[in-house]
C-alpha positions in Angstrom: -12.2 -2.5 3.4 -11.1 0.4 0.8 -10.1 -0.8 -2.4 -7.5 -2.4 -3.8 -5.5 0.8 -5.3 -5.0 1.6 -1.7 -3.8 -2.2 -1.5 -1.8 -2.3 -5.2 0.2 1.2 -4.4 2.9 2.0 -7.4 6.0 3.8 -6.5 9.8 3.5 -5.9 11.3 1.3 -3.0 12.6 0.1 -1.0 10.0 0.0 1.8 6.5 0.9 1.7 6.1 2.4 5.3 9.7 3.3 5.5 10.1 5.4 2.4 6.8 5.5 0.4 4.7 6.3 3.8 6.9 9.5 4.8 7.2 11.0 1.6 3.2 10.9 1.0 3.3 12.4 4.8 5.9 15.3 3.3 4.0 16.2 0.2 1.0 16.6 2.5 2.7 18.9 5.1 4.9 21.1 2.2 1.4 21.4 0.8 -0.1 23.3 3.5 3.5 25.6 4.6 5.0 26.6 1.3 6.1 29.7 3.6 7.7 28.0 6.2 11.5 29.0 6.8 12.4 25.7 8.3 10.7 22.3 9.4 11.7 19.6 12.2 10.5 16.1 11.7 10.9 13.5 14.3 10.7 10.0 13.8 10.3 7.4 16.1 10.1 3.7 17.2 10.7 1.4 14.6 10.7 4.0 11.6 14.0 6.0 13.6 15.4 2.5 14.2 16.0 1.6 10.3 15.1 5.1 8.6 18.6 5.6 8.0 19.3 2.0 5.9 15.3 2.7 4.3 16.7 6.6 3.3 13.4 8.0 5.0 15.5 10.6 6.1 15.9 11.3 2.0 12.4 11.0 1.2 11.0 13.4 3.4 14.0 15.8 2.9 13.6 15.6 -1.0 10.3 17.0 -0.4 10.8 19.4 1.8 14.5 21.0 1.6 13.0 22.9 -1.9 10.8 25.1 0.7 12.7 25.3 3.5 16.2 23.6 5.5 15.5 20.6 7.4 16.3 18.9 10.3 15.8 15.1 11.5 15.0 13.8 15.1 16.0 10.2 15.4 13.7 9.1 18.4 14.1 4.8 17.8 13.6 4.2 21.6 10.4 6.2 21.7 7.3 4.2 20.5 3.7 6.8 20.2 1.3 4.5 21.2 -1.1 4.5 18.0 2.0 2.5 15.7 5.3 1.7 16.0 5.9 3.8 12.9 5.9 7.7 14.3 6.2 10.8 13.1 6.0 14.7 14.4 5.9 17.0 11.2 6.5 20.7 12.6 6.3 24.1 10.7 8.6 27.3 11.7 7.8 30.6 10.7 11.0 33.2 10.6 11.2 33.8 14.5 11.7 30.4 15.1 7.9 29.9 16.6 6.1 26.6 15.6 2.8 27.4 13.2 2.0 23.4 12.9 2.7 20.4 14.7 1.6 17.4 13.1 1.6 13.4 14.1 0.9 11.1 11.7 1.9 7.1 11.5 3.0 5.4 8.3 0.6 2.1 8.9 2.3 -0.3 6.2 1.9 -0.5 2.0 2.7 3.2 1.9 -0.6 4.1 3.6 -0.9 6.7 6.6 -2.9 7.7 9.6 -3.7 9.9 11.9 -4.8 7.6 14.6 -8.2 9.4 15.0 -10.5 6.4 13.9 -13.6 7.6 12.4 -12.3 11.6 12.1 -8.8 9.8 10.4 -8.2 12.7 7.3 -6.4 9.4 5.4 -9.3 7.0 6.5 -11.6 6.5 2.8 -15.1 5.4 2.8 -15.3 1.6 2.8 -15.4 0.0 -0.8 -16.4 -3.7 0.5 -19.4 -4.7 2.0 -17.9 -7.7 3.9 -14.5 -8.1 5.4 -14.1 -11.8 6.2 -13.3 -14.7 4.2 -16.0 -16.5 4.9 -18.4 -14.2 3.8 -17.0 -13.7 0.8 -16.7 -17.2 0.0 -20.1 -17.6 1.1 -21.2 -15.1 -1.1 -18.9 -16.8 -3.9 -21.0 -20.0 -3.3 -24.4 -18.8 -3.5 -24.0 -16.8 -6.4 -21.9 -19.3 -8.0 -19.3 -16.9 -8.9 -15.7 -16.3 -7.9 -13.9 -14.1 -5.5 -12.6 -12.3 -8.7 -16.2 -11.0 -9.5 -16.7 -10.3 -5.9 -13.9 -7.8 -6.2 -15.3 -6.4 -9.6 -19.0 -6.0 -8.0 -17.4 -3.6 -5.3 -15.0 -2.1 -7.2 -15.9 0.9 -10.0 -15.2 -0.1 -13.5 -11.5 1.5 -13.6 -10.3 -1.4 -11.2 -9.6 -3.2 -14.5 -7.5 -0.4 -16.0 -5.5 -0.2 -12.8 -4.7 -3.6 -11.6 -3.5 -3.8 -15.6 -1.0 -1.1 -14.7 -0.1 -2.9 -11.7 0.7 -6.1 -14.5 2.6 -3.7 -16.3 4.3 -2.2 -13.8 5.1 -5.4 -12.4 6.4 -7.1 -15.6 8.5 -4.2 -15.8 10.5 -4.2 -12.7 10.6 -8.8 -13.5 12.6 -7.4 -16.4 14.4 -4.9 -15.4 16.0 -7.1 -12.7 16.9 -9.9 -14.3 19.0 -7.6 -16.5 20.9 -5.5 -14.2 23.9 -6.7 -12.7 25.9 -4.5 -10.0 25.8 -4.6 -6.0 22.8 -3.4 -4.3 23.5 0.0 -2.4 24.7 0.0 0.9 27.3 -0.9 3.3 26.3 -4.9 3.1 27.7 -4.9 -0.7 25.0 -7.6 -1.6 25.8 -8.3 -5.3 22.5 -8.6 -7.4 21.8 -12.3 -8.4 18.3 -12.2 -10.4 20.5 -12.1 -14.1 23.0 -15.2 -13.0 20.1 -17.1 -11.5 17.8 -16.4 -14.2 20.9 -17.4 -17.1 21.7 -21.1 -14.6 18.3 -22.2 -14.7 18.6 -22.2 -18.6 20.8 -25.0 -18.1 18.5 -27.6 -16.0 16.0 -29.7 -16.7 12.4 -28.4 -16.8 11.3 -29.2 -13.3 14.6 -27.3 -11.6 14.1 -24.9 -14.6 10.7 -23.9 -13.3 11.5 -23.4 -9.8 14.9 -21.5 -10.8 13.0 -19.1 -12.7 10.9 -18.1 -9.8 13.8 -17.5 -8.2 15.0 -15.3 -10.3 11.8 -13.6 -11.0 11.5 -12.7 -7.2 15.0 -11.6 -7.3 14.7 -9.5 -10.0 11.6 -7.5 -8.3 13.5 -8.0 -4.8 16.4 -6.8 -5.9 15.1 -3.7 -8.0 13.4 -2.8 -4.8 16.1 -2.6 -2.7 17.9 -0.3 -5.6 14.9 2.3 -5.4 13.5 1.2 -8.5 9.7 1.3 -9.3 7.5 -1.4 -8.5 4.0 -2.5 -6.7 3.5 -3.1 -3.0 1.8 -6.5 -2.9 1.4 -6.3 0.0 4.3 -4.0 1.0 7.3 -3.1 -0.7 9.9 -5.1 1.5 7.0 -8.1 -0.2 7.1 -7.1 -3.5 8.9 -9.8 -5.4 6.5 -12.8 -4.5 3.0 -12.2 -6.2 5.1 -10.6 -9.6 7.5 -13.7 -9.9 4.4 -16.2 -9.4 2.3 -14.5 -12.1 4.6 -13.6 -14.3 6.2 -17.6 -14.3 2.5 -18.6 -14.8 2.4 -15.8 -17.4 5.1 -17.4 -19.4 5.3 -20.6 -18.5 1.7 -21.3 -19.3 0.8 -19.1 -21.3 -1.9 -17.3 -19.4 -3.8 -14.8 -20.5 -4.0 -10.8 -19.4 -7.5 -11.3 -18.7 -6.8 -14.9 -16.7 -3.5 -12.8 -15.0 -6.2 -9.9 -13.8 -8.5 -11.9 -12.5 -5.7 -13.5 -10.3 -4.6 -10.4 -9.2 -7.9 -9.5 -7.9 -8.4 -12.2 -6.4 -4.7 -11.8 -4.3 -5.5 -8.3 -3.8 -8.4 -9.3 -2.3 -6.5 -12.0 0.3 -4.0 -9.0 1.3 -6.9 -6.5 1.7 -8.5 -8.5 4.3 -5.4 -9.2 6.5 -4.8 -5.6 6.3 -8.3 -4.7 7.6 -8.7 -7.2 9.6 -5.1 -7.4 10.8 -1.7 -5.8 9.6 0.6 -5.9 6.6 3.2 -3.6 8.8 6.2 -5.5 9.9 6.9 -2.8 12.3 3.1 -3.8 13.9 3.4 -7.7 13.5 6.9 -8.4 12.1 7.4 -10.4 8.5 4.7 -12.6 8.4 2.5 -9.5 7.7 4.6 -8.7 5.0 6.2 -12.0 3.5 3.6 -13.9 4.7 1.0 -11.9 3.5 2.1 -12.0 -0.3 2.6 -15.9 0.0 -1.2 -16.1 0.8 -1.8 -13.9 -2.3 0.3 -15.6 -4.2 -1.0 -18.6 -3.1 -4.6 -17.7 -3.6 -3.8 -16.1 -7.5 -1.7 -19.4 -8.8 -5.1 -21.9 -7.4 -7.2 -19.7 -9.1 -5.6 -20.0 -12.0 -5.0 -23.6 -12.1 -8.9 -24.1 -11.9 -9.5 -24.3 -7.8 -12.5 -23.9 -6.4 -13.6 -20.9 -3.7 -12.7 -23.7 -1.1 -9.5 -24.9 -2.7 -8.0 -21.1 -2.9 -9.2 -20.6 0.4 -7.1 -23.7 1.6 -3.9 -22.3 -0.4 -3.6 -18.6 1.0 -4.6 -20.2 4.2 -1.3 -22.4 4.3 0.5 -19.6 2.3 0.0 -17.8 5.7 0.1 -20.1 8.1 3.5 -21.5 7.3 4.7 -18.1 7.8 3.1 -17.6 11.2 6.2 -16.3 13.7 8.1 -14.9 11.0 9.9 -11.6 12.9 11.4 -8.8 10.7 15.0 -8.4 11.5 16.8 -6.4 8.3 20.4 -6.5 8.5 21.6 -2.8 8.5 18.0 -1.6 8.7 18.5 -2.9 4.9 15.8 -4.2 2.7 18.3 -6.8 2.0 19.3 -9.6 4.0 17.0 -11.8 5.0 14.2 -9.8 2.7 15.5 -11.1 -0.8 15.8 -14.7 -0.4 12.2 -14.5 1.6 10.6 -13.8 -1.2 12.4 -16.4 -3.6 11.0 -18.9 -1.0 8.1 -17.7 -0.6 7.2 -16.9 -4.4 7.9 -21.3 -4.6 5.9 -21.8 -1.4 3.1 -20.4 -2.9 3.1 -22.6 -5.8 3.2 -25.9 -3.7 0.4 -24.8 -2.0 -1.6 -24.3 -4.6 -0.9 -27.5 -5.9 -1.2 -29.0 -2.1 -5.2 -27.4 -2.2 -5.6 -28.2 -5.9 -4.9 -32.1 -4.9 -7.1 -31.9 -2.1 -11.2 -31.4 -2.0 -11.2 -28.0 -0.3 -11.8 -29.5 2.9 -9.4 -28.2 6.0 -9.4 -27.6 9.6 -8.2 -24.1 9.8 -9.8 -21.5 8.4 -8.2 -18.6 6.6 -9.8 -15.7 9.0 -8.4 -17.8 11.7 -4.9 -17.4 10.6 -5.6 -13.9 10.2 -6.4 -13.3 13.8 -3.6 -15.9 15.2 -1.2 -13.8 12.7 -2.4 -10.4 14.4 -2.1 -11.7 17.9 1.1 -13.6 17.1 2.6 -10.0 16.1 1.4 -8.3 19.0 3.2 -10.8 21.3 6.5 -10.5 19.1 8.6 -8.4 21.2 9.7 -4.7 19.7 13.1 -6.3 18.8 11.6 -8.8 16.6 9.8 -5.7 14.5 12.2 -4.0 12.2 13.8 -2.2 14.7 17.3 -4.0 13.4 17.7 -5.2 17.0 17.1 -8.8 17.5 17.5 -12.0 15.2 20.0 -12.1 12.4 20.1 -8.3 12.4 21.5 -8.2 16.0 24.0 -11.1 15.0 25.2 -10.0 11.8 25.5 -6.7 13.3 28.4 -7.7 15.9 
C-alpha cells in the first residue's frame, strides 16, 4: 500500500478522477511537449460520459491551451479495458504528424495509471508492509498498540505535518461552506444549504442539534466541492464531506484535541488505503459504495477511535460503515457532483457516528469481517452494470434526466 498522501490528496473539486486525475495527466504530458503546435485528447467510458458536468474538458484544457490549441474526443461508449476511466493524450508537431500518443487511466482519489503493473511510471514503492485488516489488527494486538501507531511506524516522520494540513485544509473548506450562500453551478440550480442548515440547528435541542450540525458540516464540504473549491479527497472528492464533518463535530462538540484529531485521521486513512489496494475507491470501477461508502468506514473507524474503542471495536464500526453501503451505484444527475452526492454524504457523515456508537456498545465481537466487505464490495462493483457507474445512465440520473 503507498501512503496516505497518495490517499489524503489536496486540491480543488469537484471530482477526484474526473477533474483532479486529468489535470495531473495534462501537466505530465505539457511537461514533456512544450513545442507541440496542437494536442488531441480523447476520453472515454465513464470519464466522456460525465466529463462535461465534472469540467474535465476544462482541466485538461487549462493546462494545455497555454502551449498549444486543443481539441476533445468524447468517446463515453468506448470502455479501454484497463478502467472505465480513459484517456489518449496525443502530441502534434507543425505538419500535423503525431510525435506522442499516450494512454493513461484516472484510477479514483486523483491518482493515475498506466495499466502496466509492475513497469506502471505512477506505481510508488509500497509504504506498508501488510495490506489486510487483519494483519494489522493482529499486529495492533501483539504489540499492544493502535492502528494509529501502525500508520506512524510505516510512515516517515512528515506524515504528522501532512495529515495536519489535511486538518487544516479540511476545517477550512467546513467553514467556508457553511458561510457561503448562492446556487451551486450548473444547469440543476441546486441552491447551497450548509449556512441555513447550520443557523436551524441553533434552534433544537442538543440531541437534533448534534445531528443537524453534521449535516451541515458535510454540506458545507459537499457543497464547496461541487463549487470547485479546495478540499481533501477522503477517499475521493465526490466523498469529501463525510470524514471532515465527523471530525470536525467531534472537534467541537467535544473538544478533542489536534493530536486526538490526527491520530483519527490516520487511523481513517488507513481504513480507505486498504479498500483502495485491496479493492477500489473509483465509482466509475465499483460505483458509490467505493466512494460514499468508503468514507463512512473511515469515518466510522476515526469517531470509535476517538470515543475509546478497542482495535476490534473500530474494526466492527468501519466494517458496518461499509457494509450498509454495499450496492450503492453512482448515478449523478447531469454528470453533476450534485444530486444524489450531497445528501450522501450528510447521511453518511451520521451513519458513521451510530456505528461507532453501535461497536462501542458492543464487545468487538462480529460475524463479518472488515476484509470481507472489502472483497464482497469489489465483486459487488464489478457485477454493477456500466450504467450503474457514473456514466449518468441508469438510476436517478436516467430519471431525472427525462
Amino acid at each position: 500500500m503507498q501512503s496516505l498522501r497518495r490517499l489524503f490528496r489536496i486540491g480543488k473539486g469537484p471530482s477526484s478522477s474526473h477533474t483532479m486525475g486529468p489535470q495531473r495527466a495534462a501537466k505530465k504530458f505539457a511537461a514533456r511537449h512544450q513545442e507541440a503546435s496542437a494536442f488531441e485528447v480523447t476520453l472515454y467510458g465513464s470519464l466522456a460520459a460525465t466529463g462535461k458536468g465534472h469540467s474535465t474538458d476544462q482541466a485538461i484544457i487549462e493546462v494545455l491551451e497555454p502551449i498549444a490549441p486543443v481539441s476533445i474526443v468524447w468517446q463515453p461508449t468506448v470502455f479501454l479495458p484497463y478502467h472505465p476511466n480513459g484517456m489518449l493524450f496525443k502530441a502534434l508537431d507543425a505538419a500535423g504528424r503525431i510525435t506522442e500518443e499516450w494512454t493513461v487511466y484516472s484510477v479514483g482519489g486523483g491518482a493515475l495509471s498506466e495499466g502496466k503493473g509492475d513497469e506502471d511510471a505512477f506505481r510508488d514503492a509500497p509504504v506498508y508492509d501488510l495490506t489486510t485488516l487483519r494483519e494489522i489488527q493482529q499486529w495492533c494486538v501483539r504489540n499492544g498498540r493502535g492502528y494509529w501507531e501502525y500508520v506512524g511506524q510505516q510512515e516517515d516522520e512528515g506524515i504528522w505535518d501532512y495529515l495536519r494540513e489535511v486538518w487544516q485544509t479540511m476545517q477550512a473548506a467546513v467553514e467556508r461552506g457553511i458561510d457561503t450562500e448562492g446556487v451551486l453551478p450548473g444547469p440543476l440550480n441546486l441552491a447551497r444549504k450548509a449556512s441555513t442548515y447550520h443557523i436551524k440547528a441553533r434552534a433544537y435541542r442538543p440531541a437534533i442539534q448534534s445531528r443537524g450540525m453534521v449535516y451541515s458540516y458535510a454540506l458545507a464540504v459537499s457543497e464547496e466541492n461541487a463549487s470547485g473549491g479546495t478540499i481533501v479527497t477522503a477517499p475521493t472528492c465526490g466523498a469529501s464531506g463525510v470524514v471532515p464533518a465527523v471530525l470536525y463535530h467531534l472537534a467541537k462538540a467535544h473538544e478533542f484535541s489536534e493530536t486526538k484529531i490526527l491520530h483519527a485521521l490516520a487511523t481513517a486513512g488507513l481504513f480507505g488505503n486498504i479498500v483502495k489496494f485491496n479493492a477500489s475507491i473509483s465509482g466509475a470501477e465499483v460505483g458509490c459504495q467505493g466512494e460514499v461508502g468508503v468514507a463512512c468506514a473511515m469515518a466510522s473507524a476515526a469517531s470509535c477511535q476517538l470515543f475509546g474503542g478497542s482495535p476490534s471495536q473500530i474494526e466492527y464500526a468501519a466494517e458496518m460503515g461499509l457494509e450498509h453501503h454495499l450496492g450503492m451505484t453512482c448515478d449523478p444527475v447531469c454528470g453533476l457532483v450534485q444530486i444524489p452526492c450531497i445528501e450522501r454524504n450528510a447521511f453518511a457523515a451520521c451513519r458513521a457516528l451510530d456505528a461507532q456508537l453501535y461497536a462501542n456498545f458492543s464487545d468487538g465481537n462480529h460475524q463479518v469481517s472488515f476484509d470481507h466487505v472489502v472483497e464482497v464490495m469489489k465483486q459487488t462493483g464489478h457485477d454493477l452494470p456500466s450504467l450503474y457507474k457514473e456514466t449518468s445512465e441508469g438510476g436517478l440520473a436516467k430519471e431525472m434526466g427525462e
